[in-house]
LUMVEX-724982 format. One record per residue (C-alpha): x, y, z. Coordinates in steps of 0.5 Angstrom, whole numbers, plus 500, padded with zeros to 3 digits. Example, Ala and Ser with C-alpha at 12.3 -4.5 7.8 and 13.67 -1.06 7.14 Angstrom:
2
525491516527498514
// end
This chain:
577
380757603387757606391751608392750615399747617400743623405741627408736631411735638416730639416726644421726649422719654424721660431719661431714667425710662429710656434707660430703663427700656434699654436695660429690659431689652438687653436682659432679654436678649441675655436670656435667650444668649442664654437658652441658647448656650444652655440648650445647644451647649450645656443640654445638647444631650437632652435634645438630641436624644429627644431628637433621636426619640421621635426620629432616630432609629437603631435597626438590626443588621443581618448576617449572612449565614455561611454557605454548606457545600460538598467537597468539590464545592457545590453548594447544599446550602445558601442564603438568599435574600428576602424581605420582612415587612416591619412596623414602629407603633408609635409611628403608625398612622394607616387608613381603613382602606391601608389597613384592610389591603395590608391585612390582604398583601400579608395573608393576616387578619386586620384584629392580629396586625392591630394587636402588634400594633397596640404597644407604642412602647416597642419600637419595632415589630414584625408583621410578616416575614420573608415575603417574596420581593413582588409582595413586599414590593406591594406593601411598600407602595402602600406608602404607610407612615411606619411600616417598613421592610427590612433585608433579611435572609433565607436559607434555600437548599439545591440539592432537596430531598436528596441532601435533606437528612445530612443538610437539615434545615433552619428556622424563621430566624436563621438557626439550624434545627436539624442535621449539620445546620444544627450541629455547625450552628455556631460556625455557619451562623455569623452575628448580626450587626447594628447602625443608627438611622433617621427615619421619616414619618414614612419610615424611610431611612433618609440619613445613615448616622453611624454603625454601632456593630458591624456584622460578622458573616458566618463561615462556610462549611465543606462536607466530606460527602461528593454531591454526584455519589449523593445523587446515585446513592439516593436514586438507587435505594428509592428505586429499592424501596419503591420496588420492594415497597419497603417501609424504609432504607439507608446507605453510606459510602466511605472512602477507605483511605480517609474515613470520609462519608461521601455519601449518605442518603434516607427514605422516606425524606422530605423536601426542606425547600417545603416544611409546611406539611412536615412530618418529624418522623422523616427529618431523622438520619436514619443510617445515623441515629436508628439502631437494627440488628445487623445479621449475618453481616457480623459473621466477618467479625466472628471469623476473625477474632478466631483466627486472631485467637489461632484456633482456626485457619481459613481452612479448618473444618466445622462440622454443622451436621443437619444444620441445627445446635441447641442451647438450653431450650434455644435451636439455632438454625441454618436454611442449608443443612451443610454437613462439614464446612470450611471456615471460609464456607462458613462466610460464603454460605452464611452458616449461622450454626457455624458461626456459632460454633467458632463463637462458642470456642472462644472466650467470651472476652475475645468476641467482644474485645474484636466487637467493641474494638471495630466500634460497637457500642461507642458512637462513631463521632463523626460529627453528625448530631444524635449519634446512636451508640448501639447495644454491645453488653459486657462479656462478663454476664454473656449467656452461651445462647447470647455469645452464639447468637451475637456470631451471626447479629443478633443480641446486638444493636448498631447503626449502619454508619457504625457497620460501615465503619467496622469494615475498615479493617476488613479494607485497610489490612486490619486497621480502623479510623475516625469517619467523618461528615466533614471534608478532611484536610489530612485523615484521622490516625488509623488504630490497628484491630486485627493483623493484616493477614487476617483481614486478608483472609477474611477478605478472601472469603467475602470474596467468596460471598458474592460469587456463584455459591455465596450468598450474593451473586448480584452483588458483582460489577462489571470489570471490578472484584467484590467483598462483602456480605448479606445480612437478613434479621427479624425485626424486633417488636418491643421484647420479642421478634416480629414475625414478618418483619425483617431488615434487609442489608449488605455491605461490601468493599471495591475493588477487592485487590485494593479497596476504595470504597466501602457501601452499605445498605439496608432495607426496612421492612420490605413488603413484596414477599423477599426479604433476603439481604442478597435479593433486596440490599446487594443489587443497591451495592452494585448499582452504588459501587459500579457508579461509584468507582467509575466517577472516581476514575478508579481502575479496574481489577477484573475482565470486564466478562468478570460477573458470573451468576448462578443459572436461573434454575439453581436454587438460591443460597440464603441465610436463615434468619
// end
């Protein structure tokens, strides 16, 4: 067989048509030159934006709030971190068996993460916050497509119930809500920040574009107070309350020579570590915010605003006869009928019928010119929210029975902050100063009150006070001399007075030659049967007061066999309430 050739035209395009597929490939590459340029180069906004829709991301930036310490630095308050477990709805994509673990690890029913999950609009929820770092961990392994955690910080506080009334605590979201956390919110808080991420579909931030808002930290606080006087204070008025099984108690610590608190301490408190069961009646700073009538403790004042008048030395005689006085259809009292007592008596028994003579002489204006003077009536601005004022009325429309009785504490109210600080110018030879929450970096100016002659008198005598005779004899420490007095009151129940309710408290100055501190205490409601301020507060001050000034390395001022007190059998001197 032979082998037949073939053979091959080739085609030949006319040349218009040649042309004319050149020119169609041309334009088409033109047009998408063109796409390019306008995507790329003209649009380029558009698409990164649609870019930035499906996979960028603006998240917030924590601030770290600042740190509350007392003086010598010690933390009160910190920060810590922890982890929020958050969600982009539009990018959730979860598995039954996903969703019901997550409902699981968040404590949530599955119903209450699908509602947040519902709005595809929001870019971010939360779903739980501040979980521990184990249980978040465990969300994360879930490895569920747009739900993510996120570092934020919570406030955790060392010194707990003991610190709770003056610390105070903040919220899920880093604000303060009570105490110097609330009224230093604006320092202590800093502001958030902000940057742009790109996230996977996981929610995994795989490059971080740039910082929109870099985040301010909050700034540190310093407290006036001294955290081992803190812990002292509070462990002794428990002890108090506890043994009196009282419904309530207080106390302050001043330093004289600056006004700072370095103590402040309540009960009942509360642990704000633990708010989950938290009652609201016990966050309140009950030494700041609640007012009593303060008793005999105001006698000091009565005395010297008499002196100050030059109608009476420490010397000059009061008759009190059977230790009754009638005014109108009111009796005045004293649990101790005296006879004639000197004015220096007057304090150191606490005569209440003394009192009120020595009021009664004097012109009503200058009673209240020495009360309004030392602070009754103003609040104290030591810069801890809810301050209360107290209750001093105007002089001009004073009764003869409300001048008397406000001698000796009643008719008016105050807090014990205000109390403790009215005793600077028994202290500071006459003076009185701002107090303070807040370490000072130099003292407020002092204001004189009184001559320093007169609250060296006046001191003498509360001297008087707490030695066998006075009535406070358990008031006295070892190796330093003591000033101060008692104060008993009923408690006031609605227009009248309760029955069986009393205030118990004491206040007093160390060391007597040089005052340092000044403590305050009261008692509320104590319910075993004794109520007397020099049975249930004084013991409290000498406890504080002793501890105190050996911390602080103050010198003593008296042998160290200097506590004298009254045999077992003497009869006790109290004040009638």
């Amino acid at each position: 067989m032979s082998a037949v050739a073939l053979s091959v035209t080739p085609l030949i395009l006319p040349g218009w048509r040649a042309r004319t597929l050149l020119l169609l490939l041309l334009a088409g590459f033109v047009v998408l030159a063109g796409r390019a340029v306008y995507l790329q180069g003209l649009n380029n906004d558009f698409l990164q934006k649609k870019g930035d829709a499906r996979y960028g991301r603006v998240i917030e930036m924590s601030a770290t709030r600042g740190m509350i310490t007392d003086r010598n630095r010690e933390p009160l308050a910190i920060s810590t971190p922890v982890e929020s477990v958050c969600a982009s709805p539009a990018d959730v994509e979860i598995s039954a068996a996903q969703m019901k673990r997550l409902s699981q690890l968040l404590e949530l029913d599955g119903g209450e993460i699908q509602k947040r999950l519902a709005d595809n609009s929001r870019e971010f929820v939360y779903l739980k916050r501040h979980l521990p770092p184990e249980q978040a961990q465990k969300v994360a392994e879930l490895n569920v497509p747009g739900v993510f955690l996120q570092r934020e910080y919570r406030r955790y506080y060392p010194g707990s119930d003991y610190f709770a009334h003056l610390v105070g605590f903040t919220n899920v979201d880093d604000h303060g809500q009570e105490a110097l956390e609330l009224a230093f919110d604006g320092q202590l808080a800093g502001k958030p920040g902000s940057r742009r991420v790109i996230k996977d579909r996981l929610g995994r931030i795989v490059e971080d574009v740039e910082s929109v808002r870099a985040p301010q930290q909050g700034r540190d606080l310093a407290l006036s107070v001294d955290a081992k006087i803190q812990y002292l204070a509070y462990r002794e008025l428990k002890s108090a309350v506890d043994a009196h099984r009282a419904k309530a108690g207080g106390i302050v610590v001043l330093d004289v020579n600056t006004g700072e608190v370095l103590a402040m301490a309540n009960l009942p408190s509360y642990n704000p570590n633990n708010r989950g069961k938290l009652d609201p009646r016990t966050t309140r700073n009950r030494t700041v915010t609640d007012l009593f009538e303060p008793g005999s403790t105001l006698k000091p004042f009565t005395v010297a605003a008499a002196i100050e008048a030059g109608t009476y030395k420490p010397e000059t005689m009061v008759q009190t006869g059977n230790g009754q006085l009638t005014i109108g259809t009111a009796t005045i009292h004293d649990a101790h009928p005296a006879g004639t007592l000197s004015v220096a008596q007057v304090i150191q028994k606490s005569s209440n019928v003394g009192a009120a003579k020595i009021a009664l002489s004097l012109p009503a204006e200058k009673l209240w010119d020495i009360f309004s003077a030392v602070g009754f009536g103003t609040q104290p601005r030591s810069g801890f929210p809810g301050e209360g004022s107290g209750r001093l009325r105007g002089y001009a429309n004073w009764r003869p029975i409300e001048q008397a009785t406000m001698s000796y504490g009643h008719g008016i109210s105050l807090s014990l902050l205000q109390l403790a600080r009215a005793y600077l110018v028994f202290a500071t030879d006459g003076e009185i100063r701002p107090v303070s929450v807040v370490k000072l970096d130099t003292p407020g100016e002092a204001t004189r009150v009184i001559s320093s002659q007169t609250a060296a008198q006046v001191r003498k005598m509360l001297e008087m006070a707490v030695q066998p005779g006075g009535t406070a004899p358990r008031a006295q420490i070892t190796g330093y001399r003591v000033a101060g007095k008692t104060g008993t009151a009923h408690k006031l129940d609605g227009a009248t007075y309760a029955a069986h309710k009393y205030v118990s408290s004491f206040i007093g100055l160390a060391p007597a030659s040089a005052p340092r501190l000044i403590v305050a205490v009261m008692i509320d409601e104590p319910g075993d049967g004794d109520y007397y301020g020099g049975t249930v507060a004084a013991p409290v001050f000498s406890s504080v007061m002793g501890g105190s000034l050996r911390m602080l390395g103050v010198k003593p001022d008296a042998p160290m066999n200097n506590v004298v007190l009254p045999p077992p059998d003497a009869p006790q001197v109290r004040e009638e309430v």
